[in-house]
FIDRENMI-458808 format. One record per residue (C-alpha): residue in three letters; x, y, z. Coordinates in steps of 0.05 Angstrom, whole numbers, padded with zeros to 5 digits, always signed. Layout:
alaXYZ;...
//
This chain:
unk+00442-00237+00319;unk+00446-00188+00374;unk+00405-00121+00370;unk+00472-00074+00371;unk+00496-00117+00316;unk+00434-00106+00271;unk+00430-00035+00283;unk+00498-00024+00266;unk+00494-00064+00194;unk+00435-00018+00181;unk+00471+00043+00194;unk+00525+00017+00163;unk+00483-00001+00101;unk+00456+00060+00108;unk+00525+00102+00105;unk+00543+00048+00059;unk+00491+00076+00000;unk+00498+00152+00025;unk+00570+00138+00003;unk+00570+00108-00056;unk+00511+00150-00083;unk+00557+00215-00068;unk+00611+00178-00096;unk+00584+00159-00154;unk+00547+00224-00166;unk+00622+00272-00163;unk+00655+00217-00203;unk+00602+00224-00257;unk+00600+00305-00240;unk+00684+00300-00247;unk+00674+00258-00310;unk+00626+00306-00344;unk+00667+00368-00330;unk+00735+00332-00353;unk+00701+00313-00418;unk+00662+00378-00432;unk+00737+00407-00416;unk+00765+00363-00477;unk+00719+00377-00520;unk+00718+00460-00513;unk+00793+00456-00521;unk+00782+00418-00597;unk+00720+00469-00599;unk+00772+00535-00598;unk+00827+00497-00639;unk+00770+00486-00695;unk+00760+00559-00687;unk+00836+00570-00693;unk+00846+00543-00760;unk+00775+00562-00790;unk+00813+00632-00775;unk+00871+00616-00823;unk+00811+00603-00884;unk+00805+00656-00920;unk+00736+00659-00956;unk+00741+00685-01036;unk+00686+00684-01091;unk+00728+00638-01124;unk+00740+00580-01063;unk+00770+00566-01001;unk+00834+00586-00983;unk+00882+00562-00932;unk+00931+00615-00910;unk+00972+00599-00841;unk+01024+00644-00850;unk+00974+00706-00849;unk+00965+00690-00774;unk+01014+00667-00726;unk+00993+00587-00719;unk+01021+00562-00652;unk+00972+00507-00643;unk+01003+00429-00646;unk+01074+00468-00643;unk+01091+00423-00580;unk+01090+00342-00574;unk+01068+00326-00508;unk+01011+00271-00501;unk+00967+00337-00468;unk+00969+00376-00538;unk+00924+00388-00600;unk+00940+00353-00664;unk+00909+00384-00726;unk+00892+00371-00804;unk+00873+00409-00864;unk+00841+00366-00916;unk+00810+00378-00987;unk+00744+00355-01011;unk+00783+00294-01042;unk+00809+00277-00977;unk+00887+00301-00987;unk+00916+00331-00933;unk+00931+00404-00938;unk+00965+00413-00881;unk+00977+00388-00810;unk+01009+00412-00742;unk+01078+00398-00735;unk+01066+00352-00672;unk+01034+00300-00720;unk+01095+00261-00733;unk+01095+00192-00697;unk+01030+00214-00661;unk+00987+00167-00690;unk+00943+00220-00718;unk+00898+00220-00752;unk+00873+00152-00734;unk+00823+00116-00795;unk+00751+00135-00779;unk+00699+00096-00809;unk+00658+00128-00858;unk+00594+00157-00833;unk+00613+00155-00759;unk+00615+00234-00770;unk+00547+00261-00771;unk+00531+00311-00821;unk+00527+00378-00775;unk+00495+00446-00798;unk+00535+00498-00827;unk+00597+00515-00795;unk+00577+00475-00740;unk+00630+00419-00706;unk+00616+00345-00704;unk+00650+00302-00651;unk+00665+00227-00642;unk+00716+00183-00615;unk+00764+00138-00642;unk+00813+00090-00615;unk+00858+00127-00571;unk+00833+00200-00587;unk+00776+00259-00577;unk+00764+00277-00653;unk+00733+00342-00676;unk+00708+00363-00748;unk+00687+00425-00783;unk+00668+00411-00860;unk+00669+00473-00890;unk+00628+00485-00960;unk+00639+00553-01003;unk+00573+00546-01037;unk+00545+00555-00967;unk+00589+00602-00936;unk+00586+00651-00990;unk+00507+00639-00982;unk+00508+00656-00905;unk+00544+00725-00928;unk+00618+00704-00912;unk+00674+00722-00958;unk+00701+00780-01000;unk+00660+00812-01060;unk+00730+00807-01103;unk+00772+00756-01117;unk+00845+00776-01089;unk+00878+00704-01112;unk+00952+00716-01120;unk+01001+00673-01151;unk+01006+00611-01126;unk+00948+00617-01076;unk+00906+00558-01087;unk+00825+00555-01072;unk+00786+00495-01057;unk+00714+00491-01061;unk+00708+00443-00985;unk+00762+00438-00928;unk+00755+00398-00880;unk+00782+00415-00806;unk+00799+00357-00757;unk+00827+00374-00692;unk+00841+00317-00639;unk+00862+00305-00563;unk+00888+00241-00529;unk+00839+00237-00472;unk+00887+00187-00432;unk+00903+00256-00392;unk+00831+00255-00373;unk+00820+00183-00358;unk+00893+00183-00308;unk+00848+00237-00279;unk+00784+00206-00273;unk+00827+00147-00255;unk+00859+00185-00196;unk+00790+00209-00166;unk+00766+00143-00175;unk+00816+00119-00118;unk+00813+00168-00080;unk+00738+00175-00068;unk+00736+00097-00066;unk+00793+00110-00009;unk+00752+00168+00026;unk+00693+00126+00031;unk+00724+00067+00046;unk+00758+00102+00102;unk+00699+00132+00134;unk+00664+00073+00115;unk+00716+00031+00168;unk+00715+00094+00223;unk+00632+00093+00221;unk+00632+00010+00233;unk+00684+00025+00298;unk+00649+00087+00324;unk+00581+00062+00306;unk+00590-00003+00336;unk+00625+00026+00397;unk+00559+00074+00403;unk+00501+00023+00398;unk+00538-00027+00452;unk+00542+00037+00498;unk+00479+00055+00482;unk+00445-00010+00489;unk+00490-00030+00549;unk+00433-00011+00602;unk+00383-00062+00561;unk+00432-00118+00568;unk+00441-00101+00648;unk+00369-00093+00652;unk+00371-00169+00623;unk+00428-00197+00659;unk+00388-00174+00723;unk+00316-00195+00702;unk+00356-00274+00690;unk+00391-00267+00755;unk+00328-00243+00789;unk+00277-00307+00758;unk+00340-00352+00782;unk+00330-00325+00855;unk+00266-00312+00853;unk+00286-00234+00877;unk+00221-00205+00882;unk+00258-00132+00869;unk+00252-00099+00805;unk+00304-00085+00752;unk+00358-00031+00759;unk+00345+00037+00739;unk+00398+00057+00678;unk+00394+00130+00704;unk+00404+00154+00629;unk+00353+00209+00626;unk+00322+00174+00562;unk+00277+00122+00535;unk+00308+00074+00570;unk+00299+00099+00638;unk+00232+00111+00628;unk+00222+00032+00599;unk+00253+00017+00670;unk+00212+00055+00707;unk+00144+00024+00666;unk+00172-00045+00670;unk+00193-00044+00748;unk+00119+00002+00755;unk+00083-00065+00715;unk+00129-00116+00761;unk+00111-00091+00822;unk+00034-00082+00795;unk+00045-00159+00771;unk+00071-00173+00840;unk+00014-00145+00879;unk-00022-00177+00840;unk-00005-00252+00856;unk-00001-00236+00920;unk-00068-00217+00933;unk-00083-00278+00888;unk-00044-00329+00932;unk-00069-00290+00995;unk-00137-00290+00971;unk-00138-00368+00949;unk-00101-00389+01014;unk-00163-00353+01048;unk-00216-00386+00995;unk-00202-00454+01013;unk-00198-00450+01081;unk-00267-00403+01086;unk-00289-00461+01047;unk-00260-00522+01063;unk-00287-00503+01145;unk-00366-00508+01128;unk-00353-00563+01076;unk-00324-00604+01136;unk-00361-00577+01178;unk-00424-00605+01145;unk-00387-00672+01129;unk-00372-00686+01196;unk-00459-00665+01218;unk-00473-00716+01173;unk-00422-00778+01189;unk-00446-00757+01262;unk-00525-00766+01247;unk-00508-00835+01204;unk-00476-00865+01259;unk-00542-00883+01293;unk-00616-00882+01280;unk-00640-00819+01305;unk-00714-00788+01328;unk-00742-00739+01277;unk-00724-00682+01316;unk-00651-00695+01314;unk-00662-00697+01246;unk-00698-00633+01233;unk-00648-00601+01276;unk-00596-00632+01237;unk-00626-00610+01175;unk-00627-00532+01197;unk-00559-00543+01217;unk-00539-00570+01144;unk-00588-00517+01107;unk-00547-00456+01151;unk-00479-00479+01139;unk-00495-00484+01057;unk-00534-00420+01055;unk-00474-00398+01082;unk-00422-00424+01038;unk-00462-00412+00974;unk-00461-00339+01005;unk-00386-00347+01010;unk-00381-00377+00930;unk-00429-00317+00903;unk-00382-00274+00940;unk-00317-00304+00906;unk-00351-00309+00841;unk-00373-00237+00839;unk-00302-00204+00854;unk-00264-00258+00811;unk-00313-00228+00756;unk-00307-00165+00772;unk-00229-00162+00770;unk-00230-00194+00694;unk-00289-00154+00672;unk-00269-00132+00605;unk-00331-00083+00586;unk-00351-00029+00629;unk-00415-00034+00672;unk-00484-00014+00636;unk-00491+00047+00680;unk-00556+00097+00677;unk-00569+00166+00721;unk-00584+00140+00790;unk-00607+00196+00847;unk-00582+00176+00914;unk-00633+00211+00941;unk-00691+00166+00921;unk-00640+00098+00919;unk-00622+00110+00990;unk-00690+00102+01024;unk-00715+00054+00973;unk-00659+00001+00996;unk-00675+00017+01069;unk-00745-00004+01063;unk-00725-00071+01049;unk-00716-00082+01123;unk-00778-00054+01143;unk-00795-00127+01178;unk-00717-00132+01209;unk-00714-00136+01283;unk-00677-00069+01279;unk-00710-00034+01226;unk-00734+00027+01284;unk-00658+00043+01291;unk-00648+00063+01215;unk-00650+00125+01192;unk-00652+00169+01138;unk-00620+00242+01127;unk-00621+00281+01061;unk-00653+00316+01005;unk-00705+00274+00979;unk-00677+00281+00905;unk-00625+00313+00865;unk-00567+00268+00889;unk-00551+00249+00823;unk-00492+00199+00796;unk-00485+00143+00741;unk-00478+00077+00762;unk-00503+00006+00762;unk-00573+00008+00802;unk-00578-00053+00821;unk-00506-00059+00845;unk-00505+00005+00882;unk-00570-00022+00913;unk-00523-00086+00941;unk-00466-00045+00958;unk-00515+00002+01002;unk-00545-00056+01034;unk-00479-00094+01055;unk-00463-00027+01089;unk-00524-00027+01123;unk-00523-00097+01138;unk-00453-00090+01171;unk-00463-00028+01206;unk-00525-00061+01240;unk-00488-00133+01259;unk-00437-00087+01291;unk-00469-00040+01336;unk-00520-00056+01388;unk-00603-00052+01389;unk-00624+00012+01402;unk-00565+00051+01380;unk-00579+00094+01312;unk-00551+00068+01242;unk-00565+00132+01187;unk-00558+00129+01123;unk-00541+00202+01090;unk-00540+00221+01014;unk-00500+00287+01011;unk-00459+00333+00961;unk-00388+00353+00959;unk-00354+00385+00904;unk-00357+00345+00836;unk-00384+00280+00884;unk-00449+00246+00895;unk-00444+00212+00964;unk-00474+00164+01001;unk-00452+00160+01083;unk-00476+00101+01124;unk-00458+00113+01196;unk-00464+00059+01266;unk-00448+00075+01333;unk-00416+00004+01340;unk-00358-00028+01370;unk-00318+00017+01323;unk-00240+00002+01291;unk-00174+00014+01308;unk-00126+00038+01256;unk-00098-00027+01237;unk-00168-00050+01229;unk-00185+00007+01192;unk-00129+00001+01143;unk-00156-00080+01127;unk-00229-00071+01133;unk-00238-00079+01054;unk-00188-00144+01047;unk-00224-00208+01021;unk-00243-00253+01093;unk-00214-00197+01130;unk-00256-00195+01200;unk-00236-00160+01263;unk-00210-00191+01319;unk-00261-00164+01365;unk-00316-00188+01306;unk-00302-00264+01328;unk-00303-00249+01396;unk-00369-00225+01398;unk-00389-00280+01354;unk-00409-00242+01296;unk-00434-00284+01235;unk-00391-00276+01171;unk-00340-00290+01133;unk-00314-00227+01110;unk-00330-00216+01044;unk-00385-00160+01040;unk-00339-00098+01045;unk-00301-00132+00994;unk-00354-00139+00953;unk-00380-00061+00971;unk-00306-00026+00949;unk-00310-00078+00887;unk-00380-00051+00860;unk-00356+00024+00894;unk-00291+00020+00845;unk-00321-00011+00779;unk-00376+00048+00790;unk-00312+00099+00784;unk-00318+00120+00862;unk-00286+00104+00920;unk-00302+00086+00991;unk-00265+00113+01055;unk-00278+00077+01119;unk-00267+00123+01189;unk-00274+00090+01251;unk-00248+00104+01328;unk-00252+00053+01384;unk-00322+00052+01419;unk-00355+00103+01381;unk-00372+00074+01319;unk-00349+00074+01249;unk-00369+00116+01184;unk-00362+00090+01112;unk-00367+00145+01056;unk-00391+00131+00986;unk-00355+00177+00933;unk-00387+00172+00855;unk-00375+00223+00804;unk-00428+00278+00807;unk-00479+00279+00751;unk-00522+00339+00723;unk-00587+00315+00711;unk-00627+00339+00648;unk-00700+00355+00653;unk-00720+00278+00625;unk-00682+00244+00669;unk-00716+00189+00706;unk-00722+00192+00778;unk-00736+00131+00792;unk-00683+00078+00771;unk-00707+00002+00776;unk-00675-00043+00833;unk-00701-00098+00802;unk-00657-00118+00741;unk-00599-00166+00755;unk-00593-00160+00826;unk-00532-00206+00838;unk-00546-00253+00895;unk-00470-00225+00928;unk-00462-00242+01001;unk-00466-00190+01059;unk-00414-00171+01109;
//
């Protein structure tokens, strides 16, 4: 079941109980006011003839003509029908409409409840809307009604009870009902079909951009159209789930690109020293061999797998590092102390005179992973120096800029051109001019450096011109350190063994 159809069935199920809750609710409302209608009109014609009783000390009489009686004059089905009856039940007298009426139908003894003084009792009975008034002289006379004298003239007669019954044919009523009955079934039925066109007509226009957005995404995984999916250009929820979905796509795309790119480069960088040492050692079986063939053949093998276990560590630590799912355990680290520390690791390298140092010598203060950092700052270092010649400077710097702790490792190498510049972090990236000067490497430590600059919440920008050297820049959010905070973070801990540039 498509999604228009099942959001039209629920707004149609929807309308569907709106409609037959206001439906039922003015048919009962109709129902209640018909009725209460009926019964008012037997309530005044009980009033009516308790008018024509007189009250006397003696009894009850019955006197029409003093009082001009036009109720039950006419026939119609519409009109009251009325009866007089004495305690014994004998009927007194009677509208003139009672003839072939029907009335008074037989009502079971009992199914009139005994009502207070004066008061009316109603019921039904097949075919009519009956009303009663019993009316006792005992009682009357107690409440205060009648006259202090007798006036009983000849041939007046008095009756100690009369009963009053007045009664209504409530088929008027129920043709009524009847009629609104049809025609708020027809109302509702009719807006009922009108909401099921429009409604459906509405949720396949509305939904019409999800099922292009569809029919594209199927064409597109037939084709293999690298593209994204067409904008609906609706102003709405929809565009906006276009423009996330074609914003995750293209992220998605990237993505396996740099995957494929980056496993294409993997296993050649490592399928070239695997050979490499496979074919060292078929060479050195073919013959026996002095010892120093050997030994030269075994610094040969020992450089080619420190070398690719550099190149694995290297893999394994930015295939880690782009599925890390927790953040890094980061602590206050002052670039200012971190900085010289890491250069005096190559106090005993051949070009340890050309390094320098420039800044503060504390209060550069960031959070970050020490001992990460640490290998980031020496891969710089470590690049800057296999790129530039003996002699020429390589200077660290630890500065401030607005809201950033930085860290600035500078060369006066070979330098990069744009291009270069603009590749210089890709994974087994190396400059053209790198492999004709026959620098070592397999391209992996800047990698590794914007990896551990990124996870750290920085960023690294790399500014280079032909000939004159190049200048990488270390940006980490800037920290305020409190009074307690430790000045002297430990290198030590989990150093990961990540190869250099």
């Amino acid at each position: 079941m498509s999604l228009s159809t099942r959001l039209s069935l629920f707004l149609l199920a929807t309308l569907a109980a709106v409609l037959l809750g206001f439906s039922s609710t003015l048919y009962l409302l109709g129902r209640s006011y018909l009725h209460n209608q009926l019964d008012e009109r037997l309530e005044k014609a009980l009033d009516t003839l308790a008018a024509s009783v007189d009250i006397e000390t003696g009894g009850l009489e019955w006197e029409p003509e003093d009082r001009r009686m036009m109720l039950g004059v006419e026939s119609d089905v519409e009109q009251v029908r009325w009866t007089v009856q004495d305690d014994l039940g004998r009927i007194v007298d009677g509208s003139r409409n009672l003839l072939n009426s029907g009335f008074p139908p037989e009502i079971e003894p009992g199914s009139l409840p005994e009502m207070p003084i004066d008061q009316t009792a109603m019921t039904d009975a097949p075919g009519w809307r009956i009303a009663r008034r019993h009316l006792r002289l005992a009682e009357l006379v107690k409440l205060g009604r009648g006259h202090p004298e007798d006036d009983l003239a000849d041939g007046d007669v008095e009756y100690p009870e009369l009963v009053l019954t007045a009664g209504l044919s409530p088929a008027p009523t129920e043709a009524s009902l009847h009629r609104l009955a049809l025609a708020v079934s027809g109302v509702s039925a009719a807006v009922l079909l009108l909401a099921t066109v429009l409604g459906r007509w509405l949720c396949r226009r509305a939904l019409a951009p999800i099922v292009q957005m569809a029919a594209a995404a199927r064409e597109k995984a037939a084709s293999n159209d690298p593209s994204g999916l067409p904008n609906p250009g609706t102003g709405d929820e929809l565009e906006d789930l276009g423009e996330a979905f074609n914003a995750l796509l293209d992220r998605r795309r990237e993505a396996l690109e740099r995957q494929q790119r980056f496993t294409g480069d993997a296993s050649h960088q490592l399928r070239t020293p695997v050979a490499g040492l496979l074919s060292l050692v078929e060479v050195v079986r073919r013959r026996p061999r002095p010892i120093e063939e050997y030994e030269q053949t075994l610094d040969q093998v020992h450089h080619e797998v420190n070398r690719l276990r550099q190149t694995v560590e290297a893999l394994l630590f930015l295939a880690r590092t782009e599925t890390e799912s927790e953040p890094l355990k980061v602590e206050p680290v002052d670039l200012a102390v971190l900085a010289p520390e890491v250069l005096g690791r190559w106090e005993n390298h051949p070009r340890a005179p050309d390094l320098r140092y420039r800044g503060p010598d504390q209060g550069v203060w960031t959070r970050a992973h020490p001992p990460l950092l640490a290998q980031a700052l020496e891969n710089l270092v470590d690049n800057a120096l296999k790129y530039s010649e003996a002699g020429t400077p390589v200077t660290v710097v630890a500065t401030r800029e607005p809201g950033k702790s930085c860290l600035v490792v500078e060369d006066r190498g070979c330098g990069l051109t744009p291009d270069e510049t603009a590749a210089v972090f890709d994974p087994f990236y190396r400059a053209p001019r790198a492999r004709l000067m026959g620098r070592s490497g397999v391209g992996l430590g800047l990698s590794v450096v914007q990896r551990i600059v990124v996870v750290s919440g920085g960023s690294i920008q790399a500014e280079s011109r032909g000939g004159q050297g190049t200048r990488f820049t270390v940006r980490l959010p800037e920290l305020r350190p409190s009074p307690h905070t430790n000045s002297a973070p430990d290198l030590r801990r989990a150093v990961p063994q990540e190869a250099r540039a």
